[in-house]
C-alpha positions as CSV (number, residue, x, y, z in Angstrom):
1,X,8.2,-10.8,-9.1
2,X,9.0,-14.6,-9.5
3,X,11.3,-16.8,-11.0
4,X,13.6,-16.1,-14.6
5,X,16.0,-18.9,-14.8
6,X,15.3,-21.7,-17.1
7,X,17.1,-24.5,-15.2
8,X,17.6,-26.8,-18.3
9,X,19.4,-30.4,-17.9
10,X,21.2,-29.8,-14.8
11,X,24.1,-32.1,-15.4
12,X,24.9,-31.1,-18.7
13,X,25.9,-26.9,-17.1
14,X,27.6,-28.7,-14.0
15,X,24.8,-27.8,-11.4
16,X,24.2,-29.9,-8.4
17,X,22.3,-33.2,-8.5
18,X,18.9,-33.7,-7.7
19,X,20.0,-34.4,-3.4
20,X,22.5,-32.4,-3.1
21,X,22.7,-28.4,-2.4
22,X,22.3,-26.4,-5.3
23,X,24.7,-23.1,-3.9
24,X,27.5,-25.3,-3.0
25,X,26.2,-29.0,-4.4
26,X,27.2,-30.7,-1.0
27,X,24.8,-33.4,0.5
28,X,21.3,-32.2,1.6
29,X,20.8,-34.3,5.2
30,X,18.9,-31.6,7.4
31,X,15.3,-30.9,7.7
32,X,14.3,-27.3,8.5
33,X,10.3,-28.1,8.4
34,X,8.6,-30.8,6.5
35,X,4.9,-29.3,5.8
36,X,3.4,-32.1,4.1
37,X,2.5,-32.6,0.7
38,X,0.7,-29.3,-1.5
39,X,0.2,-28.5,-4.6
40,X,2.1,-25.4,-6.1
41,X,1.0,-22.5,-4.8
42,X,-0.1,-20.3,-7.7
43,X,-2.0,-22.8,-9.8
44,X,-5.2,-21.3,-9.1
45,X,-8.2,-23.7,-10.5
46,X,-10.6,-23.4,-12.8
47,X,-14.3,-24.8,-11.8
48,X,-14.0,-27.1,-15.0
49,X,-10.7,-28.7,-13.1
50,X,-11.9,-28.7,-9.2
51,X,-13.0,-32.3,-10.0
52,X,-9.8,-33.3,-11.8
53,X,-6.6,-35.1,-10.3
54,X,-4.6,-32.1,-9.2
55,X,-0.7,-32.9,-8.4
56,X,0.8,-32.5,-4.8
57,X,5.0,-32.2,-4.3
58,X,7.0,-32.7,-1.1
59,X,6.8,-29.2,1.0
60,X,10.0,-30.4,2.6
61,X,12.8,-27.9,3.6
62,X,16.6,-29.1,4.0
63,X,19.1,-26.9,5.5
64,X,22.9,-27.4,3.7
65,X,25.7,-28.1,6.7
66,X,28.1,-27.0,4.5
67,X,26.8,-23.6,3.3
68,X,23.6,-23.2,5.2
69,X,21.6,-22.3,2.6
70,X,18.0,-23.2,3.5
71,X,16.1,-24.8,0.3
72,X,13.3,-27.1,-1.4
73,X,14.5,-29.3,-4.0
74,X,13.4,-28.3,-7.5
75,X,10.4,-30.9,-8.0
76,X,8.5,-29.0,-11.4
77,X,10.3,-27.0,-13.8
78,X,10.3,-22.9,-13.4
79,X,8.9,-23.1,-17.3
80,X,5.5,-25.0,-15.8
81,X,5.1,-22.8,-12.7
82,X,6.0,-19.4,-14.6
83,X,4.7,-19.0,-18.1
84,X,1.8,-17.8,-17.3
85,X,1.3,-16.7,-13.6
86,X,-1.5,-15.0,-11.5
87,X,0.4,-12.6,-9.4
88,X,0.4,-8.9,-10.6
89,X,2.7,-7.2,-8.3
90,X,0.3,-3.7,-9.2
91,X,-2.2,-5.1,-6.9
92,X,-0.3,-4.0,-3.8
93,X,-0.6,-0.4,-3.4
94,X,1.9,-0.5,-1.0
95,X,4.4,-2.5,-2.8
96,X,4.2,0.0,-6.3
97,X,5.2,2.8,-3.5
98,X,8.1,1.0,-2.4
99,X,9.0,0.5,-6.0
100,X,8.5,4.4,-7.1
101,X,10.8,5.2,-3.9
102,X,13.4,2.8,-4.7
103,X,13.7,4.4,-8.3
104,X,13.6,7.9,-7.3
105,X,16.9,6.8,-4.7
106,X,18.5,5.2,-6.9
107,X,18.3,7.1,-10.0
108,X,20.2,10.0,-7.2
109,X,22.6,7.6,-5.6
110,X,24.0,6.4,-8.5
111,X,23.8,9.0,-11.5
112,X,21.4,7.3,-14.0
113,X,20.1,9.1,-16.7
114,X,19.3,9.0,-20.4
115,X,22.9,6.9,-21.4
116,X,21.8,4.3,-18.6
117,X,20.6,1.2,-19.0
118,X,18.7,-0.5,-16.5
119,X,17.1,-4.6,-16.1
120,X,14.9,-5.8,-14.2
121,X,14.9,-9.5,-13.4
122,X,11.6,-11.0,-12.8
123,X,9.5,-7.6,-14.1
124,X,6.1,-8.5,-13.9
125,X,3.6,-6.1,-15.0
126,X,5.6,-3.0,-14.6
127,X,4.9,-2.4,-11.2
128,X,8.6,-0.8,-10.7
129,X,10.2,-0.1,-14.4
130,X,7.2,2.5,-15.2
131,X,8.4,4.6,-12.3
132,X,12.0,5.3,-14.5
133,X,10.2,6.1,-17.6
134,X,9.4,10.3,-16.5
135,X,13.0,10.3,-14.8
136,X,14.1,9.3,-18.7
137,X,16.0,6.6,-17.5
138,X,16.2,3.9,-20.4
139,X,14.6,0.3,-19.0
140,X,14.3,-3.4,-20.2
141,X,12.1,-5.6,-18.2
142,X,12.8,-9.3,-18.4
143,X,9.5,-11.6,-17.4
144,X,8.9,-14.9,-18.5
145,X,5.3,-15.2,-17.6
146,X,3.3,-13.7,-21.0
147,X,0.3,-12.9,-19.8
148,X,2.1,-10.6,-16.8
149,X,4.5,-9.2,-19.9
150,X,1.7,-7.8,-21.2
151,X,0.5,-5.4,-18.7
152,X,3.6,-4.1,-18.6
153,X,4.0,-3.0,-22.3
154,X,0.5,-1.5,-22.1
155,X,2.2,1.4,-19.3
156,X,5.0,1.6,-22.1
157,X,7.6,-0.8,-20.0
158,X,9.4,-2.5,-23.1
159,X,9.7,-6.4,-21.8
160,X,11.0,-9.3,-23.0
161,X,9.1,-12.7,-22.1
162,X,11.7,-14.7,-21.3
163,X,13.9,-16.6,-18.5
164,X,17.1,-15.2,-17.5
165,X,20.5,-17.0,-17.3
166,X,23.8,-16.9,-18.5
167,X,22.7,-17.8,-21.8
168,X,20.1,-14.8,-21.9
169,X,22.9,-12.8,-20.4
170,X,25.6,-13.9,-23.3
171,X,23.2,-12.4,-26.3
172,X,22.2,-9.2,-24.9
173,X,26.2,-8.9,-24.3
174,X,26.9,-9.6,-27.9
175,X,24.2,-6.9,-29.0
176,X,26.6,-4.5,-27.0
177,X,23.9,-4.0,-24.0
178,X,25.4,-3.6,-20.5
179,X,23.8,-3.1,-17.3
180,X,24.5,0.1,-15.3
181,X,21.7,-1.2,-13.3
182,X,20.3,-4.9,-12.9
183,X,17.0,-5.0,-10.3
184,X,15.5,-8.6,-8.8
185,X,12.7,-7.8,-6.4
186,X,12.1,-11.7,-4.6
187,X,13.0,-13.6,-7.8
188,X,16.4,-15.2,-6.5
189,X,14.1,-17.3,-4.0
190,X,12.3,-18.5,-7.1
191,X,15.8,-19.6,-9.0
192,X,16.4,-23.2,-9.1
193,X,20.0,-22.9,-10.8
194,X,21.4,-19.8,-8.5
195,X,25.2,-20.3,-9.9
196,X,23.8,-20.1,-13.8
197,X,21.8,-16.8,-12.6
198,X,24.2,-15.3,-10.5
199,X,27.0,-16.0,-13.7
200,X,24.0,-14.0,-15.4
201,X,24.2,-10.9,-13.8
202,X,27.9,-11.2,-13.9
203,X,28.1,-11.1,-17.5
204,X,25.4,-8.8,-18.2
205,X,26.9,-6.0,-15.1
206,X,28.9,-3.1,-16.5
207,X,32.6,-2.8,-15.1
208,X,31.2,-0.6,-12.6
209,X,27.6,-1.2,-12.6
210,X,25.5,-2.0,-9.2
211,X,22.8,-5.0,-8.6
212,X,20.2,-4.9,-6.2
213,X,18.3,-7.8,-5.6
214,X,15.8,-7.7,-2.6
215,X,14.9,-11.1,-0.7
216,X,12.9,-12.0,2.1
217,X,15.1,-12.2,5.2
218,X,15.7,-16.3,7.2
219,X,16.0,-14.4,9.8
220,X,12.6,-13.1,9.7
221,X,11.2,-16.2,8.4
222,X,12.4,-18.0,11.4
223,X,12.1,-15.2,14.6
224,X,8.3,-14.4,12.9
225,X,7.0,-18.2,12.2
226,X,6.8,-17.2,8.4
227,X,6.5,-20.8,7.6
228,X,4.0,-19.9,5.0
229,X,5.9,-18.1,2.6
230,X,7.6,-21.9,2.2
231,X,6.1,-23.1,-1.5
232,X,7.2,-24.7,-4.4
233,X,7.7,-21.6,-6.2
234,X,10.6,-20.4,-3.2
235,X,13.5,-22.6,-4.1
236,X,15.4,-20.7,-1.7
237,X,15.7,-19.0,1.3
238,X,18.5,-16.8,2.1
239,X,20.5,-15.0,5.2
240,X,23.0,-12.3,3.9
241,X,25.9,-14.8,4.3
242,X,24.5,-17.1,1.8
243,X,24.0,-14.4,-0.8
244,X,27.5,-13.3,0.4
245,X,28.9,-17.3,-0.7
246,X,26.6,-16.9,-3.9
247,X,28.2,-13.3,-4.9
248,X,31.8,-14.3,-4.1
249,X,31.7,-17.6,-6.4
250,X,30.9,-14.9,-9.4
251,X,33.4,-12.9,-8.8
252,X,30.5,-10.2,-7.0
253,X,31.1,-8.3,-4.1
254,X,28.2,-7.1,-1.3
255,X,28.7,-3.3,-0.5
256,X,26.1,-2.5,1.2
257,X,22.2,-4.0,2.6
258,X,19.2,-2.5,3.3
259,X,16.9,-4.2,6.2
260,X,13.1,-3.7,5.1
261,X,9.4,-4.6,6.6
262,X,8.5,-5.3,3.1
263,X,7.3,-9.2,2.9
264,X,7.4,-10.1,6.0
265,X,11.3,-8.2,6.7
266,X,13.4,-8.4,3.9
267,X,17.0,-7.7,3.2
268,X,17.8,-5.3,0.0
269,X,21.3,-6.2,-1.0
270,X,23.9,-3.9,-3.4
271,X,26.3,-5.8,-5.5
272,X,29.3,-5.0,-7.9
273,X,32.2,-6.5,-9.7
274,X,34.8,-7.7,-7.1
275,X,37.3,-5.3,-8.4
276,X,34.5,-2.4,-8.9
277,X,35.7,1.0,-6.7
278,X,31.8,1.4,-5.0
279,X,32.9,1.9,-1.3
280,X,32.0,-0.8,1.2
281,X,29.4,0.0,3.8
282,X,29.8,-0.7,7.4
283,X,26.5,-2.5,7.2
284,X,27.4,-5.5,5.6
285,X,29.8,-6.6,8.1
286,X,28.0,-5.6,11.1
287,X,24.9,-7.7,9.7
288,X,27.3,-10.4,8.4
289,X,28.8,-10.9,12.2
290,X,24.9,-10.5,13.4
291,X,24.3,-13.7,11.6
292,X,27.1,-15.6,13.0
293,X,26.3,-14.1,16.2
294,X,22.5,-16.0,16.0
295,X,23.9,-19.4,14.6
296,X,23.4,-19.2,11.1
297,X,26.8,-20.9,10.8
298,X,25.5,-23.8,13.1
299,X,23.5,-26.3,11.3
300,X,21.7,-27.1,15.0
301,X,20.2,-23.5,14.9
302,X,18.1,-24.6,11.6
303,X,16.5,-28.0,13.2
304,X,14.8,-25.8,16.2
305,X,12.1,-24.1,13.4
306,X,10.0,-27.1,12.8
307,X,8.6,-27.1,16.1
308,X,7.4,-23.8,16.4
309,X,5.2,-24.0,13.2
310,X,3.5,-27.2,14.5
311,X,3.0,-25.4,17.5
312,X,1.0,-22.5,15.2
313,X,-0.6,-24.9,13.3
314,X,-2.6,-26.2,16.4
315,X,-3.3,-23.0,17.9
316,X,-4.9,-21.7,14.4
317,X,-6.7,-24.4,14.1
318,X,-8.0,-24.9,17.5
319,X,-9.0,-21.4,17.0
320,X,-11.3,-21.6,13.9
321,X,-12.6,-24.5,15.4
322,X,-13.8,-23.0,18.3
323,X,-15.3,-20.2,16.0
324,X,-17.3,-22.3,13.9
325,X,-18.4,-23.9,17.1
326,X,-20.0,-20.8,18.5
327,X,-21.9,-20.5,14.9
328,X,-19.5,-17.9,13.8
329,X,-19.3,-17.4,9.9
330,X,-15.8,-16.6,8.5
331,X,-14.2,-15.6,5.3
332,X,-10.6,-15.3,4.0
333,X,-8.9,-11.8,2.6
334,X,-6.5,-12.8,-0.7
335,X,-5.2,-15.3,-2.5
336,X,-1.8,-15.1,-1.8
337,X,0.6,-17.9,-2.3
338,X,1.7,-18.0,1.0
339,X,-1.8,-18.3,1.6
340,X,-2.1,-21.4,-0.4
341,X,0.8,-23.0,1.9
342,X,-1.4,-21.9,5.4
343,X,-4.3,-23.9,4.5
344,X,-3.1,-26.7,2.8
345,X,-0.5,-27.6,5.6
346,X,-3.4,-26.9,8.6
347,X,-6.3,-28.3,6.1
348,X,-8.5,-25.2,6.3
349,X,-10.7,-25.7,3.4
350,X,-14.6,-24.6,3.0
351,X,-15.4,-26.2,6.5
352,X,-13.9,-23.5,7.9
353,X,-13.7,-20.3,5.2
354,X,-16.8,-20.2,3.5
355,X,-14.4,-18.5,0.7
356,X,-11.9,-15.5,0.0
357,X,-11.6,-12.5,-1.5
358,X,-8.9,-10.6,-4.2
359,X,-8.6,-7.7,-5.8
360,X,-6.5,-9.6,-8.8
361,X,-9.5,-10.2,-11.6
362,X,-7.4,-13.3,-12.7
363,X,-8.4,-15.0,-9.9
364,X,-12.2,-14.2,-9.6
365,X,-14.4,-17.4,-10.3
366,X,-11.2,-19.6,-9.9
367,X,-10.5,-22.2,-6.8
368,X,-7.5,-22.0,-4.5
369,X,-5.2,-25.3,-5.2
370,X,-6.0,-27.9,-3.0
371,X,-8.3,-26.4,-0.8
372,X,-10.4,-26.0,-3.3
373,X,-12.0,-22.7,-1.3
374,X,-14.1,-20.5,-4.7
375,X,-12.1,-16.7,-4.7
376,X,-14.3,-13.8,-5.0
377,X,-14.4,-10.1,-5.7
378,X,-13.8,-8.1,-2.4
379,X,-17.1,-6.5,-2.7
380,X,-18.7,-9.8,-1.7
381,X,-17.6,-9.4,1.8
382,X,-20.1,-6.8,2.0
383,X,-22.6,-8.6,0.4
384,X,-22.1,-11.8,3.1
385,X,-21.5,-9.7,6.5
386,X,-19.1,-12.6,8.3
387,X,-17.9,-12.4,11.7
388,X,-14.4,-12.6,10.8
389,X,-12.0,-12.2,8.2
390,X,-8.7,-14.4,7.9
391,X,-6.6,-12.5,6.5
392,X,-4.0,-14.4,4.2
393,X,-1.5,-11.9,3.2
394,X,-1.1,-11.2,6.7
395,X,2.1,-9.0,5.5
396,X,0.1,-6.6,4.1
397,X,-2.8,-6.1,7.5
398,X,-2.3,-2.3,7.5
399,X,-3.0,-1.4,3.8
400,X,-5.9,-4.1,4.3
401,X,-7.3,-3.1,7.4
402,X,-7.1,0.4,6.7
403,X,-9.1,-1.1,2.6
404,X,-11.6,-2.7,4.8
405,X,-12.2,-0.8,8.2
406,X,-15.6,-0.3,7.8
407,X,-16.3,-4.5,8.1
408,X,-15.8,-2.9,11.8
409,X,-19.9,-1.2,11.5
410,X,-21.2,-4.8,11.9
411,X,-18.6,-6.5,14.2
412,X,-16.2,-8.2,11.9
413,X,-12.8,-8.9,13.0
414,X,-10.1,-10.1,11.4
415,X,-7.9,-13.0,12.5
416,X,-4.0,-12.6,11.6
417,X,-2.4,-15.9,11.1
418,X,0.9,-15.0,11.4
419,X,3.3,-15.4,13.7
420,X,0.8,-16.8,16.3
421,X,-2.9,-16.1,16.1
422,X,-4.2,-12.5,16.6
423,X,-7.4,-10.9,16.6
424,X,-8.3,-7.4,14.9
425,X,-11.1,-5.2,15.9
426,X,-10.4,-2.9,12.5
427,X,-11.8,0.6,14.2
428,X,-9.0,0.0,17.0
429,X,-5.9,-0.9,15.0
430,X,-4.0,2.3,15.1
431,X,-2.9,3.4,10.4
């Protein structure tokens, strides 16, 4: 579930420069929220490295007046963030559901069967592609990160551990492969070159083959304060009219969207050739006007954001403060990345969580970047008893609240970040 396109030299494939907007390559001049400087996200440390210079990167979002896509400029390369990678999508219970659901409706809604062939973008351990595999729908997963590849062959997902682009695209066309189905679950954020990818899927798509990419929703991410899932590894951050700009350039046409709760609220969008006979749905234009409606075609409505997260920012902190005051001992829940962006832009480091907790192995005995705050097992929060748990991957409260109710039996609470500071009692929070 992260970024496949190799971005390359960017002049030599005609991509926008370094300052200018990399949907529509006009001049990057608005700030949406500048959080500071942070290290990327996922580079989880080592205790042989915790002492070692560690690089940081502008956390600096710009809003394009032209096409309004909302973006970070591409500091590292998607080859040093993603070949090998600590996120295993399987982790989320809730998430592998959502994936099994999707497959079972859209191996209905469109027909697939034994003759199909379906992609995912972005793969990662299997999470989704094992669910086709006893519905005998044919699947190739596409994951650049080998160490994530790997779990995914062991459930029998076939997977090849590389980027995806046009170039990608162009070979598995001249082996005679075509898509009836091409799947990216939150990789287009993690695209820095989102004309070479989309010119991709364009060239891999069947004539009348369907795309479904699902994104985290800027409408979300601005009405909910979701400042936090801002990181290095997001390049992008997209409303349905900016996908809409992105599929049109290609020659790819939106007929129909999906609005989720998954991440935070995000948008599952369907896609086809421009000339394809898949039947519009009224949903695209009614969430298409909805957008206009809001003023996501007024650069003004992106420079109000900033404000709001300073505003959380103080409040968390003030918070914690006052906790640690009293004597109060508290602990984070996960190592998300969006995690990683909370406590380096408020500086929440072992002053205020004596550590955290995750159910991902791969990060057990490692150090979150910057913060340098040691991850644990989850049993440990047994072991420890603290008077409150931050919980990181605040998107996710339910499945961990209803993982960890019984903290409840000695008065733990847990403290939701996200969008403004709220506090759990777990036996009272209604499944």
């Amino acid at each position: 579930m992260h970024a496949i396109l190799k971005e390359g030299t960017i002049a030599r494939r005609g991509a926008p420069s370094f300052g200018c907007c990399r949907l529509c390559g006009a001049p990057l001049a608005t700030t949406f929220v500048n959080l500071g400087m942070s290290p990327l996200c996922e580079s989880f440390l080592p205790a042989s490295e915790i002492d070692k210079m560690e690089p940081y990167f502008p956390l600096h979002a710009l809003a394009c007046g032209e096409c309004f896509l909302v973006q970070l400029r591409a500091y590292v390369q998607p080859e040093h963030i993603f070949s090998e990678y600590a996120y295993f999508s399987s982790y989320s219970t809730s998430w592998v559901e959502h994936a099994r659901r999707y497959c079972d409706m859209v191996v209905a809604r469109f027909g697939l069967g034994a003759g199909s062939e379906v992609f995912e973008i972005a793969s990662n351990d299997g999470y989704l592609l094992q669910h086709f595999l006893p519905l005998g729908v044919p699947v190739v997963g596409i994951e650049p990160a080998a160490n994530v590849a790997e779990a995914a062959r062991s459930k029998g997902v076939p997977t090849l551990v590389e980027f995806f682009g046009s170039a990608l695209a162009r070979r598995l066309v001249s082996e005679g492969r075509r898509a009836d189905l091409i799947i990216g679950n939150n990789v287009l954020a993690q695209v820095p070159d989102l004309n070479d990818f989309a010119a991709g899927m364009a060239l891999l798509l069947a004539p009348e083959g369907v795309i479904t990419l699902e994104v985290p929703h800027l409408e979300r991410l601005m009405v909910e304060n979701q400042f936090d899932t801002i990181y290095h590894e997001h390049f992008s951050y997209f409303s349905l009219l900016t996908i809409d700009r992105l599929a049109r350039r290609h020659h790819l046409r939106i007929f129909d969207v999906e609005q989720f709760s998954t991440h935070g609220g995000s948008l599952r969008v369907y896609l086809c050739h421009a000339d394809a006979a898949h039947k519009p749905s009224t949903r695209v234009n009614a969430l298409l006007a909805h957008e206009r409606e809001i003023g996501f075609e007024d650069i003004m409505s992106y420079t109000r954001f900033a404000a709001q997260v300073h505003r959380t920012k103080r409040q968390l902190l003030s918070f914690l403060i006052e906790c640690r005051e009293n004597g109060a001992k508290i602990c984070g829940y996960g190592a998300p990345g969006k995690g990683n962006t909370l406590l380096n832009y408020c500086g929440i480091g072992t002053d205020f969580l004596e550590f955290t907790v995750d159910r991902n192995p791969y990060k057990h005995g490692r150090y979150t970047p910057g913060m340098h705050i040691p991850i644990y097992p989850v049993s440990v929060i047994d072991e420890v008893r603290p008077d409150f748990l931050l919980i990181l991957p605040w998107n996710l409260k339910r499945e961990i609240v209803e993982q960890m109710r019984h903290v409840g039996s000695w008065g733990c609470k847990m403290i939701v970040p996200i969008p403004d500071v709220d506090v759990i009692s777990p036996q009272d929070f209604a499944p």
